[in-house]
N, C-alpha and C positions, 0 to 999 in steps of 0.2 A: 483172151489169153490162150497162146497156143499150148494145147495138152493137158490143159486144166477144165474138168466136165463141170457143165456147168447145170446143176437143176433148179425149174422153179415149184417154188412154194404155193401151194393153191391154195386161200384159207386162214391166212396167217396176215399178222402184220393190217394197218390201217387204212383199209382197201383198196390200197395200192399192190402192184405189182414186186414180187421180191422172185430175189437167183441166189442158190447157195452157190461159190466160186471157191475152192480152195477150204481154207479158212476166216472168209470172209463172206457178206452179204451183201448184195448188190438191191439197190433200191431205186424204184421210179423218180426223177426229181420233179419237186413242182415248183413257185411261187415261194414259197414257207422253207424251203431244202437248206439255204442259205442260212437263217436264223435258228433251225434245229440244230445245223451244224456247229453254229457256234456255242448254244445250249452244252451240246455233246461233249466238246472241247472242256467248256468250264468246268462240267463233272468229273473229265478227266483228269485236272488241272486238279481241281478238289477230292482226287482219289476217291469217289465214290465207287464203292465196288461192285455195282449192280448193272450199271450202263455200260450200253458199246460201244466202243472208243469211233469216232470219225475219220476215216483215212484219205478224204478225199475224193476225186468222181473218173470215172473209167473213162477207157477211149470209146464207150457208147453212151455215155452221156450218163451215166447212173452213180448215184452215192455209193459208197465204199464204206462199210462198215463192219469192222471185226465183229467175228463170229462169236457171244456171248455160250460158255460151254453150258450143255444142262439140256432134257426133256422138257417138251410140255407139263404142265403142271394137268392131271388128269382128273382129280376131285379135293374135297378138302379132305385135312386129317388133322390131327391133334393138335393142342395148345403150342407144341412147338411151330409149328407152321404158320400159324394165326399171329406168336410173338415175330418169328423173322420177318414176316409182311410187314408188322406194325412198326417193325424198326427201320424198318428200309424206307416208308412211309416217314418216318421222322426224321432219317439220315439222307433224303434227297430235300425236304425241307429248309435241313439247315444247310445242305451244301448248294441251294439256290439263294441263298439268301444276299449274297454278293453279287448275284450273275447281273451284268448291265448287258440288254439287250440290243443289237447294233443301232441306229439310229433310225435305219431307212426298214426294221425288221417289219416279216411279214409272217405274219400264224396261220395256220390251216383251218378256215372257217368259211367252209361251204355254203352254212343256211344264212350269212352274214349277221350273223349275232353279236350283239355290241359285246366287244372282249374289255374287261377290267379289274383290277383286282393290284394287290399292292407286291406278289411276289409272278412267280412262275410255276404252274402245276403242269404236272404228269397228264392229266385228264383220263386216264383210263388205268389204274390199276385193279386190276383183278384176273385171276387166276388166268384168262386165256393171254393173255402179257406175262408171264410168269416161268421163269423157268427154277430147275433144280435138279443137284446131285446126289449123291449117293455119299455121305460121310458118316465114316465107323458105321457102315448097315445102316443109316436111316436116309430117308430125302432131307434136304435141306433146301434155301432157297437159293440159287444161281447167279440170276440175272432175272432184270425187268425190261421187256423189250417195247418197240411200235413209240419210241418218242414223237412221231407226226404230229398226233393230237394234242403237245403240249401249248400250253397259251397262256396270258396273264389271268392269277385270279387270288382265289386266296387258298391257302394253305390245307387251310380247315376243308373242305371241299374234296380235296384227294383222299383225307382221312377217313369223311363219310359218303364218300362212291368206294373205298376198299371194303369197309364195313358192310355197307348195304352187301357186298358178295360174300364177304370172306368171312363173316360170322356164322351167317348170312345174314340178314335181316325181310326174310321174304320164304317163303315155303317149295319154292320149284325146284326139280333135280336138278342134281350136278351135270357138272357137261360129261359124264361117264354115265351118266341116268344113275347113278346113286341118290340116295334119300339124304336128303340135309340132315346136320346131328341132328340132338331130338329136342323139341323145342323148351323144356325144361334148360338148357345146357347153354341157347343165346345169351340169356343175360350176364353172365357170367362170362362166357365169350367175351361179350361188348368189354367190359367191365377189362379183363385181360386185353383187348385190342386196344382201349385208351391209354392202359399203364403205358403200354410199348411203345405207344405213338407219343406219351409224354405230356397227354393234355393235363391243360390247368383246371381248376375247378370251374372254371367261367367256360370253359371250352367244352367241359363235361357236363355241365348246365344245359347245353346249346345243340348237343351235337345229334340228339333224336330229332331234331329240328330242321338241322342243317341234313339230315340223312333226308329228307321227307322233301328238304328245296332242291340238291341234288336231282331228285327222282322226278320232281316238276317239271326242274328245267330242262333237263335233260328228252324229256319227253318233248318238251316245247320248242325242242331245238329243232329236234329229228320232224318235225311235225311242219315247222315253219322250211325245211331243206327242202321236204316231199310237196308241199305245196307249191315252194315255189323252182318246181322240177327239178331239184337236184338229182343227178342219179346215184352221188354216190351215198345218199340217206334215203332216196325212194323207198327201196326194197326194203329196208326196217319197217316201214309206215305202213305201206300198201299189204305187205300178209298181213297186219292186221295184229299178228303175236306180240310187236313190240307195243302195243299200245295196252294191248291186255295184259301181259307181264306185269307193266308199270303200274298198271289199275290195282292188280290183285298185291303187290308190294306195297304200296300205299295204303292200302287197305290193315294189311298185315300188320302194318305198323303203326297203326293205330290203333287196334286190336289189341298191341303188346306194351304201348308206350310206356304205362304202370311200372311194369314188371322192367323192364328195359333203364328208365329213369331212376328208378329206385337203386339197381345195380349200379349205375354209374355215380348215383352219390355216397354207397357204404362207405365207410373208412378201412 
C-alpha cells in the first residue's frame, strides 16, 4: 500500500509473522487461514465484540485483519478484570455455538493431534491474547486476539486454560514480573471466574479437573510437536521452562484442590 508504513510485530500473535498496516493487521497465511477466516466472519455475523473482523488477503498474499483497539494486557488486577474475561469466555462460547465449519476445513495442528470436541474453542485465552482500554479511568477488556490456534473441542476447556492464567491457578510471575494475588484470594477468584463464565454445578464439579487435563494435554501436545521436530513448538520443549512450568502448576494444583473445590461448591 503506497504511503502506508508498515511495521512488524515481533512477539506477538501465534508464531506466525504479523505487519501493523494502517488500521489493519496483516498476517502470514497458512493451511488453517481459510477456516479461521470463516470462524472470524461468524463472530462478526454474531456481533461478538471482542474479535477482529476478517477483511480479506493483500496483494502479498497476507490475511487482512482489522486492527482490534486496546494495549497489551501487562499483569493481572482486580475482580473487574477476572469478571470481563469470564464473560468474554462465555460470550465467544455461545456465539460459536452456530458456527458450521466449511466442509473441506482445515485447523492449525502442527504436533498432529487428534482434534475433537462438539463446539469450537479459542485455544489460548490468556492475558498475552488480551487486549484493553481505558474506560471512565479504569482498564477494561478490549479485544481477544491470535484466533490461529482455534480448533474443534469443548467449551469447557477454554474456561479452564483462562483459569489456569487468569486467577491464576499456579504460583509464577506475571508477564510484568509481578507476584500473583495472594494465594488466600484464588479461591474466591475461581469461585468469581465461574459465576462470569456461567458454569452449571456439573461444570463446577469438573472444572479443577478439567484445569489439571488442560495442563496435561497441553504439555503432551507441545512435547509430541518437539519430538517429532516441529519447530514451531521445539523451542517451548527444548529450554526446558515449559515443561517445568507445567510440572510446578500441576503440582500447585493439587496442593490447593481442597480449598479451590470447596469454593467452587459455596452457595
Amino acid at each position: 500500500m503506497l504511503g502506508v508504513e508498515e511495521q512488524e510485530i515481533i512477539g506477538l500473535g501465534s508464531m506466525g509473522r504479523l505487519w501493523i498496516v494502517g488500521e489493519t493487521v496483516r498476517r502470514e497465511r497458512g493451511p488453517h487461514s481459510d477456516t479461521i477466516a470463516a470462524l472470524l466472519k461468524h463472530l462478526e455475523k454474531r456481533e461478538y465484540p471482542y474479535s477482529p473482523h476478517y477483511l480479506g488477503v493483500d496483494e502479498h498474499g497476507r490475511d487482512i485483519l482489522s486492527r482490534v483497539p486496546g494495549a497489551p494486557v501487562p499483569t493481572l488486577r482486580g475482580d473487574k478484570q477476572l469478571i470481563d474475561v469470564g464473560q468474554a469466555v462465555a460470550g465467544f462460547a455461545d456465539a460459536v455455538r452456530d458456527f458450521r465449519a466449511p466442509s473441506n476445513a482445515t485447523w492449525r495442528n502442527p504436533e498432529g493431534w487428534p482434534l475433537h470436541g462438539d463446539t469450537v474453542i479459542h485455544n489460548d485465552i490468556a492475558p498475552w491474547n488480551m487486549l484493553e482500554n481505558e474506560v471512565a479511568g479504569a482498564p477494561r477488556l478490549s479485544g481477544l486476539v491470535d484466533f490461529d490456534s482455534a480448533r474443534p473441542g469443548r467449551a469447557i476447556e477454554d474456561v479452564a486454560y483462562a483459569a489456569w492464567h487468569m486467577v491464576p491457578l499456579h504460583d509464577e510471575p506475571m508477564g510484568d514480573g509481578a507476584p500473583p494475588p495472594p494465594l488466600t484470594e484464588r479461591p474466591r477468584r475461581l469461585r468469581l471466574f465461574a459465576d462470569a463464565c456461567e458454569l452449571t454445578a456439573r461444570q463446577r464439579a469438573r472444572l479443577v479437573d478439567e484445569v489439571a487435563r488442560v495442563q496435561v494435554t497441553q504439555a503432551a501436545r507441545v512435547a509430541a510437536g518437539a519430538l517429532g521436530d516441529e519447530a514451531e513448538t521445539s523451542h517451548h520443549w527444548n529450554n526446558g521452562r515449559f515443561a517445568a512450568n507445567t510440572a510446578r502448576s500441576l503440582l500447585w494444583l493439587d496442593r490447593h484442590r481442597n480449598d479451590l473445590e470447596q469454593a467452587l461448591r459455596a452457595l
